[in-house]
C-alpha atoms as an extended CHARMM CRD file, in Angstrom:
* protein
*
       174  EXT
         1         1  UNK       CA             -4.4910000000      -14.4870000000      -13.3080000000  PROA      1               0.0000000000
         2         2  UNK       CA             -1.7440000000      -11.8100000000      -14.5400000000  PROA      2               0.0000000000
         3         3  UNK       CA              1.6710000000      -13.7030000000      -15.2980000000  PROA      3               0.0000000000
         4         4  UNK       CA              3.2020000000      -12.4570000000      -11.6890000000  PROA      4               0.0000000000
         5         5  UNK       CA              1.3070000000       -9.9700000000       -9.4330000000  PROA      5               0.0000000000
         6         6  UNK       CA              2.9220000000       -8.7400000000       -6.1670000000  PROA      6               0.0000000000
         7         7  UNK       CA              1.2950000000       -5.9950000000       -3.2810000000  PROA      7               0.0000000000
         8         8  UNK       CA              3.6550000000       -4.0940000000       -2.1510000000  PROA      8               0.0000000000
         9         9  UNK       CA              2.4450000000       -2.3800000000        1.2810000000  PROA      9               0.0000000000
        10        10  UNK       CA              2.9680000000       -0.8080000000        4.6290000000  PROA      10              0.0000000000
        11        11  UNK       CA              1.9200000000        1.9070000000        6.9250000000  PROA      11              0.0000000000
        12        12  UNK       CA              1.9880000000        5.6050000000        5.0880000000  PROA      12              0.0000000000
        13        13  UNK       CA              5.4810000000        6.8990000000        5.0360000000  PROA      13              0.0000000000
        14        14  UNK       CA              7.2230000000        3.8120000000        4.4090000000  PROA      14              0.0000000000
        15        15  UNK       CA              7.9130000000        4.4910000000        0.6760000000  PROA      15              0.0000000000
        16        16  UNK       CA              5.1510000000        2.4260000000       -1.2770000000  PROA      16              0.0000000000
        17        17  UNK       CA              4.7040000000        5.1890000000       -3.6630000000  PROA      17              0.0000000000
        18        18  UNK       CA              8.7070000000        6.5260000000       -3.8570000000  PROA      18              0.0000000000
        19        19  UNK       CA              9.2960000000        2.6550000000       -4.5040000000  PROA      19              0.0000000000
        20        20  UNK       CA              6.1210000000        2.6230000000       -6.6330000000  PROA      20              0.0000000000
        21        21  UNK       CA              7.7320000000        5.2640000000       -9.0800000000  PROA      21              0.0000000000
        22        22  UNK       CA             11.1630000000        3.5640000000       -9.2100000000  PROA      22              0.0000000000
        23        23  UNK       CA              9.4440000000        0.5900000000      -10.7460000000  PROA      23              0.0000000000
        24        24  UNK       CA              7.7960000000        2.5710000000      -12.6140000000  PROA      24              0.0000000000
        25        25  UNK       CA             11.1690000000        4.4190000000      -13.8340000000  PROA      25              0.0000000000
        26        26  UNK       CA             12.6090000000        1.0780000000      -14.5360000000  PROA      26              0.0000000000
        27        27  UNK       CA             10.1360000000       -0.0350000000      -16.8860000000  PROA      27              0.0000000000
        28        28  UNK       CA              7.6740000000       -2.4200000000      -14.7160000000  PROA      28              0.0000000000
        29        29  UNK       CA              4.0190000000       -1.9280000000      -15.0690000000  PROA      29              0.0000000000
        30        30  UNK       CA              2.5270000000       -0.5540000000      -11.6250000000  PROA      30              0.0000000000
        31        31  UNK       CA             -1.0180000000        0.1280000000      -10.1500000000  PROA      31              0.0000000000
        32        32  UNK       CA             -0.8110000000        3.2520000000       -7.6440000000  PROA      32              0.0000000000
        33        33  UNK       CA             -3.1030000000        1.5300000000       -5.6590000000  PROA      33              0.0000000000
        34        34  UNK       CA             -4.0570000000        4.2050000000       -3.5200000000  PROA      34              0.0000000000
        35        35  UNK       CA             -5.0160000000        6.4960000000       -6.6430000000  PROA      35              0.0000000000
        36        36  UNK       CA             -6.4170000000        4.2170000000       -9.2320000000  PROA      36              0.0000000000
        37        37  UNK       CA             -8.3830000000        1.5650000000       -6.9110000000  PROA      37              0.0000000000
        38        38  UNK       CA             -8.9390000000        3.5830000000       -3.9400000000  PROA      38              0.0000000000
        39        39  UNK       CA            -12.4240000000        5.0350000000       -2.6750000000  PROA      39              0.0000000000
        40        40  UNK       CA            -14.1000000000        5.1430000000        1.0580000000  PROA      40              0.0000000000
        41        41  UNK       CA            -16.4180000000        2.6940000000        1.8700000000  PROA      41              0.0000000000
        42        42  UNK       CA            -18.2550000000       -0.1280000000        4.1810000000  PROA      42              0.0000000000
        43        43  UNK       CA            -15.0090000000       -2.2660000000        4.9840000000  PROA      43              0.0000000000
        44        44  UNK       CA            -17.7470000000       -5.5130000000        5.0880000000  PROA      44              0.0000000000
        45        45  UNK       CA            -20.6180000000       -4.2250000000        2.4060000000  PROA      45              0.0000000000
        46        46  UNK       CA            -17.8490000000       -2.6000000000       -0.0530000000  PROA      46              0.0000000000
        47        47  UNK       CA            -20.6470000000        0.0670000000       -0.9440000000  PROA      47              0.0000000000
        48        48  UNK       CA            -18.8900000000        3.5420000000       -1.0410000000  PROA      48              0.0000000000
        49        49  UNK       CA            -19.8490000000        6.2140000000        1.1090000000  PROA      49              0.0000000000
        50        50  UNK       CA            -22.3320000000        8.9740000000       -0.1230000000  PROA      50              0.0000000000
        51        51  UNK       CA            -21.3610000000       12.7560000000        0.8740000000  PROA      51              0.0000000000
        52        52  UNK       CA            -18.2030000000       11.6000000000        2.4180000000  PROA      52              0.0000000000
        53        53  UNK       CA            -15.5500000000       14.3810000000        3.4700000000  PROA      53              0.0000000000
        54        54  UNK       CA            -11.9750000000       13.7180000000        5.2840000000  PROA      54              0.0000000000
        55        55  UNK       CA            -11.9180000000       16.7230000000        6.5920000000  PROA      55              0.0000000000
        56        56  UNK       CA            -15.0380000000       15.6070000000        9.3730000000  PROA      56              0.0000000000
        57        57  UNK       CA            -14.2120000000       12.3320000000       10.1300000000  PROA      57              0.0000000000
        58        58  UNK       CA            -12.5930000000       10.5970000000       12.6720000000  PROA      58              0.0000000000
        59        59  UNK       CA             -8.9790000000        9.8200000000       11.7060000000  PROA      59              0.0000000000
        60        60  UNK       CA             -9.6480000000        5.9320000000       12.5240000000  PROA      60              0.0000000000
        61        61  UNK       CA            -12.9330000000        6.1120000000       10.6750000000  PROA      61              0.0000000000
        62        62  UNK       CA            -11.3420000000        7.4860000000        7.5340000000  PROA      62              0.0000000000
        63        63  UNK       CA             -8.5900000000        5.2680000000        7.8660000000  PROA      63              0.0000000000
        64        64  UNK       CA            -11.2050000000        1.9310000000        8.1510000000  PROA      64              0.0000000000
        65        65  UNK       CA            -12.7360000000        2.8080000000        4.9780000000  PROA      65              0.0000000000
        66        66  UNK       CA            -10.0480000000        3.4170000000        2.8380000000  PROA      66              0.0000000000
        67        67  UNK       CA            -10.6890000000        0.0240000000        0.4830000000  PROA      67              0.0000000000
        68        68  UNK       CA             -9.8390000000       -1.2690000000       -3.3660000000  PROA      68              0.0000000000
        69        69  UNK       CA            -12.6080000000       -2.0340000000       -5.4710000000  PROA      69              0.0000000000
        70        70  UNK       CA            -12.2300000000       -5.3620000000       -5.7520000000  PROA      70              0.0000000000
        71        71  UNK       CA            -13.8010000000       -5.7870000000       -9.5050000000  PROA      71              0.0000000000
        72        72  UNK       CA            -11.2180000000       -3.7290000000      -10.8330000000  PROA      72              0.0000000000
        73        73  UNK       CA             -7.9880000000       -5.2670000000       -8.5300000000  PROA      73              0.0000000000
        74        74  UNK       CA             -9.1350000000       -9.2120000000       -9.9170000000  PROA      74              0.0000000000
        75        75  UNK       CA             -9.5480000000       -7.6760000000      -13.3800000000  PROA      75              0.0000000000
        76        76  UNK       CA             -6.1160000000       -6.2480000000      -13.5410000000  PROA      76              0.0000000000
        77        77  UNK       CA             -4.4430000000       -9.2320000000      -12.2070000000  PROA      77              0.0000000000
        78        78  UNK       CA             -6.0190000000      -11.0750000000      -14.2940000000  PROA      78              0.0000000000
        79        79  UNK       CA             -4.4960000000       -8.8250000000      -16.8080000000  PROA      79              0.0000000000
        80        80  UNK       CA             -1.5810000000      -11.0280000000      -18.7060000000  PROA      80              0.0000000000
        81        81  UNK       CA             -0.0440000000       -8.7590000000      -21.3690000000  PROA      81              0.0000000000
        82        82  UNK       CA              2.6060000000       -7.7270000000      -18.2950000000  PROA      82              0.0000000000
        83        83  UNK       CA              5.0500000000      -10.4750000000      -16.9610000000  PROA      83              0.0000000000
        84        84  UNK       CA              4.9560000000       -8.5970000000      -14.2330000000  PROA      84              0.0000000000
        85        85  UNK       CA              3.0690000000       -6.2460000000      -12.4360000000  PROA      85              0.0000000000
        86        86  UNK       CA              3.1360000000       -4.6150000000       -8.8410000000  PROA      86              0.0000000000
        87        87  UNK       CA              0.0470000000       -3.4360000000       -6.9200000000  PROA      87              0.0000000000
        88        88  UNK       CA              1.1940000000       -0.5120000000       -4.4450000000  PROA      88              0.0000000000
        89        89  UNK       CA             -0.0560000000        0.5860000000       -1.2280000000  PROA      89              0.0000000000
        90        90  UNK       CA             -2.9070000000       -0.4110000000        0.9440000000  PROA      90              0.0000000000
        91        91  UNK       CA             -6.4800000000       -1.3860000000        1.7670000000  PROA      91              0.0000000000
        92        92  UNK       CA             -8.7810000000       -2.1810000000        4.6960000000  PROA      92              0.0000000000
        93        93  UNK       CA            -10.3280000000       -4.6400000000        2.1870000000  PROA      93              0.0000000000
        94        94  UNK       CA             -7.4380000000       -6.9290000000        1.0400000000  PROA      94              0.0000000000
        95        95  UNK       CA             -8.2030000000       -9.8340000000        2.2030000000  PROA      95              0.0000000000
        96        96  UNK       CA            -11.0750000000      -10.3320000000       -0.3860000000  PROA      96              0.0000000000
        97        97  UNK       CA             -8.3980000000      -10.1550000000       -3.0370000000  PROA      97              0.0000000000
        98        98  UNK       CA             -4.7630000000      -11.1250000000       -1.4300000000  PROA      98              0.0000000000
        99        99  UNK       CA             -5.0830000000      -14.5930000000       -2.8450000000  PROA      99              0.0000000000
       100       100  UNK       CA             -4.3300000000      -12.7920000000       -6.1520000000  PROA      100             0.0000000000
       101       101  UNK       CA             -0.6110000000      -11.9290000000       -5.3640000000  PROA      101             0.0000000000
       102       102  UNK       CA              2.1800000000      -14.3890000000       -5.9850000000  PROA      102             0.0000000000
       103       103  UNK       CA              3.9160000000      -12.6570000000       -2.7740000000  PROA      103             0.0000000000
       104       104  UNK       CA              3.5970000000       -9.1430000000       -0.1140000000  PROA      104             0.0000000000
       105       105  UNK       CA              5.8190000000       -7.5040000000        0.5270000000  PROA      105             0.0000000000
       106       106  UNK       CA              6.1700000000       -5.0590000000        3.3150000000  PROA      106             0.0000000000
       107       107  UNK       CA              7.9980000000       -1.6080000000        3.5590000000  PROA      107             0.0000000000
       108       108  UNK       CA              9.4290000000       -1.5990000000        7.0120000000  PROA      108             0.0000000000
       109       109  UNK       CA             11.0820000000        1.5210000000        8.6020000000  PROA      109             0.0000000000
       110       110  UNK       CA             11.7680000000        2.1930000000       12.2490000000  PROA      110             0.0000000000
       111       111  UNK       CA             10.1640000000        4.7640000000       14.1070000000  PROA      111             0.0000000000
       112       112  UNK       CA             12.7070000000        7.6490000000       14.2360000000  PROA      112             0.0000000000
       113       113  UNK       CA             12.6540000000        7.0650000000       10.7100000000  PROA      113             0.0000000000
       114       114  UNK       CA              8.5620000000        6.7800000000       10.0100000000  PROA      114             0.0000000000
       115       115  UNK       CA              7.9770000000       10.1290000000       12.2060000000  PROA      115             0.0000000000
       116       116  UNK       CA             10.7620000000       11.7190000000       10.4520000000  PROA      116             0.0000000000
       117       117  UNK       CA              9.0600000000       11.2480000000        6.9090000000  PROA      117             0.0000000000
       118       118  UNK       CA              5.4730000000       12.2850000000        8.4810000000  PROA      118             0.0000000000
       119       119  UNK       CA              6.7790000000       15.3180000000       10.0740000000  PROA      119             0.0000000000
       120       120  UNK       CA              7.8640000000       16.7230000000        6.4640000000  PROA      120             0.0000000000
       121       121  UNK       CA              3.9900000000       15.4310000000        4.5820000000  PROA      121             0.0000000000
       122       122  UNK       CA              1.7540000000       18.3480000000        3.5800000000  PROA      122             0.0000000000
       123       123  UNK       CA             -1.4170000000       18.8580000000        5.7650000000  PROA      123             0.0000000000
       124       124  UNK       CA             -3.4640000000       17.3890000000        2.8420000000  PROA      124             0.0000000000
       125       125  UNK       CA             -1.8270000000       14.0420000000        2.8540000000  PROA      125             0.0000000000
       126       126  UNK       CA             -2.4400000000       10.9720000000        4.7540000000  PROA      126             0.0000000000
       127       127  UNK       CA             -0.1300000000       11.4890000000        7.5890000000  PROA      127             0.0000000000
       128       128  UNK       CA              0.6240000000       15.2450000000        7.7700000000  PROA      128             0.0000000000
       129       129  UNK       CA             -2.0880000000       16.2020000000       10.1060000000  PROA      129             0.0000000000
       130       130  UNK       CA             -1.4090000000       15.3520000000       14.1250000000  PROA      130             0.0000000000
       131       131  UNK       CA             -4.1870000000       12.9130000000       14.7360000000  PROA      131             0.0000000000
       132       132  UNK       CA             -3.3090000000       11.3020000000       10.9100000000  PROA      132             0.0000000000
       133       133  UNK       CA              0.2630000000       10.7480000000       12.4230000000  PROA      133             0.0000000000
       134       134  UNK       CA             -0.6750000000        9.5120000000       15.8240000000  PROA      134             0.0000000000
       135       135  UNK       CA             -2.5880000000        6.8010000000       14.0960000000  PROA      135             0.0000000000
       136       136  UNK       CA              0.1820000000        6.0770000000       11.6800000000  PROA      136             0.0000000000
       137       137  UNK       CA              2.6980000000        5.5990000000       14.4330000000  PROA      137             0.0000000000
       138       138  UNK       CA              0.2490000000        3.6230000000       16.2420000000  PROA      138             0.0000000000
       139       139  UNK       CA             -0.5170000000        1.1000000000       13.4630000000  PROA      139             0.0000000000
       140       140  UNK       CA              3.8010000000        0.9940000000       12.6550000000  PROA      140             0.0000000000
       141       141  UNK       CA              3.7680000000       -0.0220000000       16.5510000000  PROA      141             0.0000000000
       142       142  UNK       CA              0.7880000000       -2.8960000000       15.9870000000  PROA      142             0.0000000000
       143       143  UNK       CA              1.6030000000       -3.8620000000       12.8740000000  PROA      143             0.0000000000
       144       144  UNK       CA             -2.3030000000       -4.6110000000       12.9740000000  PROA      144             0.0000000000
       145       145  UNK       CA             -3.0380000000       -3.7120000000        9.2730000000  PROA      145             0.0000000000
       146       146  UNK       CA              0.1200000000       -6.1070000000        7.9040000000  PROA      146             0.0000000000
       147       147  UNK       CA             -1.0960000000       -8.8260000000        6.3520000000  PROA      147             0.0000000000
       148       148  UNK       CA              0.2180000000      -12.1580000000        7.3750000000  PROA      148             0.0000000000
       149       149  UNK       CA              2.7700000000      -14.4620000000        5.4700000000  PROA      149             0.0000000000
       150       150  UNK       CA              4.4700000000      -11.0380000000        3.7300000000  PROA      150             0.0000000000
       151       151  UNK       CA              7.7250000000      -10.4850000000        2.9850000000  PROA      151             0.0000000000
       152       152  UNK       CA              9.5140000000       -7.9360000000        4.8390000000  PROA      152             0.0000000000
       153       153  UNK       CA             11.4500000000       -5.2410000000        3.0570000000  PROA      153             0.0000000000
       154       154  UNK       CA             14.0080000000       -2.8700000000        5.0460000000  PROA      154             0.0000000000
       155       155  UNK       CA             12.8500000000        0.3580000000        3.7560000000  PROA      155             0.0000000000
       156       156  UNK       CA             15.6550000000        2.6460000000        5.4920000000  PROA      156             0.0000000000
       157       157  UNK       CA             18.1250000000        1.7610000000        2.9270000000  PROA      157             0.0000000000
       158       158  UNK       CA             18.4980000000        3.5090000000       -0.1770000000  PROA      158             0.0000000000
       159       159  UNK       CA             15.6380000000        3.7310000000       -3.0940000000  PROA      159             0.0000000000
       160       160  UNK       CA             17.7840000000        1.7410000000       -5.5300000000  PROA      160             0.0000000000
       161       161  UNK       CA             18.8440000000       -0.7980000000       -2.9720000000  PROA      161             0.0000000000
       162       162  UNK       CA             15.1340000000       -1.3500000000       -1.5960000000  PROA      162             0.0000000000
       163       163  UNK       CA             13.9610000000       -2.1230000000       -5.2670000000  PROA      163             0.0000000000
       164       164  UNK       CA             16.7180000000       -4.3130000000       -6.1130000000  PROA      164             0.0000000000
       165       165  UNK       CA             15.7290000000       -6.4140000000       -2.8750000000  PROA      165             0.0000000000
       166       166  UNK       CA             11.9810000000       -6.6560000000       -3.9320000000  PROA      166             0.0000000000
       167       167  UNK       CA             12.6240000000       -7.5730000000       -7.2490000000  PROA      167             0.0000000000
       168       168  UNK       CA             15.2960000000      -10.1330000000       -6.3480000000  PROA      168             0.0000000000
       169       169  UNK       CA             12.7940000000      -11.5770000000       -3.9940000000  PROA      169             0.0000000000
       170       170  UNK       CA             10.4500000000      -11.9800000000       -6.9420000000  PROA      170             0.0000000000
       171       171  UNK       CA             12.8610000000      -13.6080000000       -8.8510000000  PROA      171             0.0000000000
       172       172  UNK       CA             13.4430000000      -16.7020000000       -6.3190000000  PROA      172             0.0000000000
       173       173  UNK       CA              9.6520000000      -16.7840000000       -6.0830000000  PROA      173             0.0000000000
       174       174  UNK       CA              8.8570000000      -16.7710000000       -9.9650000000  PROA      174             0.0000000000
């Protein structure tokens, strides 16, 4: 396993990939999870969909299918020329890898907040179309796609402060 690998994750428009670029900014190696591992799939086979398009599927159907290959996820944690490294955002599938993380965290913002950031998302991402959002605000309300024993991060605060609270987090934990 990588020296220290933490998931950072949360329901779209909480900030994984705002706090994804931070990291980035201040010199920490980062996996965009949701564009480098991503793909649409069978949540229990993991084989990806043939002649899949968003734009007909059900919202909830999309959203089910939305994995990480899990080859490539082990293979980068397993990466150790980075002390550190931060997977960001999220996957239907996580559970076949979450073992891999020395600690979740989870971008928490309240609602006023979450519809707030949705409202302003182009059409063509997750989020900026009205059924997108509905589901979005209904899995912020369930918390059903949080995976258990993670950390939670107030995301409402500023960008700098947010960071500075994960990465003091990993440093009690390393």
């Amino acid at each position: 396993m990588g020296v220290r690998n933490y998931l950072i994750e949360g329901v779209s428009g909480t900030g994984k990939t705002t706090v994804a670029t931070e990291l980035q900014q201040r010199g920490y190696h980062v996996i965009h999870g949701d564009r480098e591992l991503a793909y649409r799939g069978d949540p229990c086979t993991g084989e990806p969909l043939i002649g899949f398009r968003h734009e007909q599927e059900d919202v909830a159907f999309v959203h089910r299918q939305h994995l990480w290959h899990v080859g490539k996820v082990r293979s980068l944690a397993a990466d150790k020329s980075h002390p550190v490294s931060f997977f960001c955002g999220g996957s239907r599938n996580s559970h076949h890898f979450i073992d891999l993380f020395d600690a979740v965290f989870v971008l928490e913002i309240d609602r006023e907040t979450l519809e707030n950031r949705l409202a302003g998302r182009p059409e063509d991402e997750f989020g900026g179309r009205p059924a997108e959002r509905d589901l979005v605000l209904h899995l912020h309300a369930t918390r059903e796609d949080i995976p258990a024993n993670a950390t939670t991060i107030d995301a409402t605060r500023p960008l700098a402060a947010v960071v500075d609270d994960i990465l003091s987090k990993c440093r009690r934990a390393g």
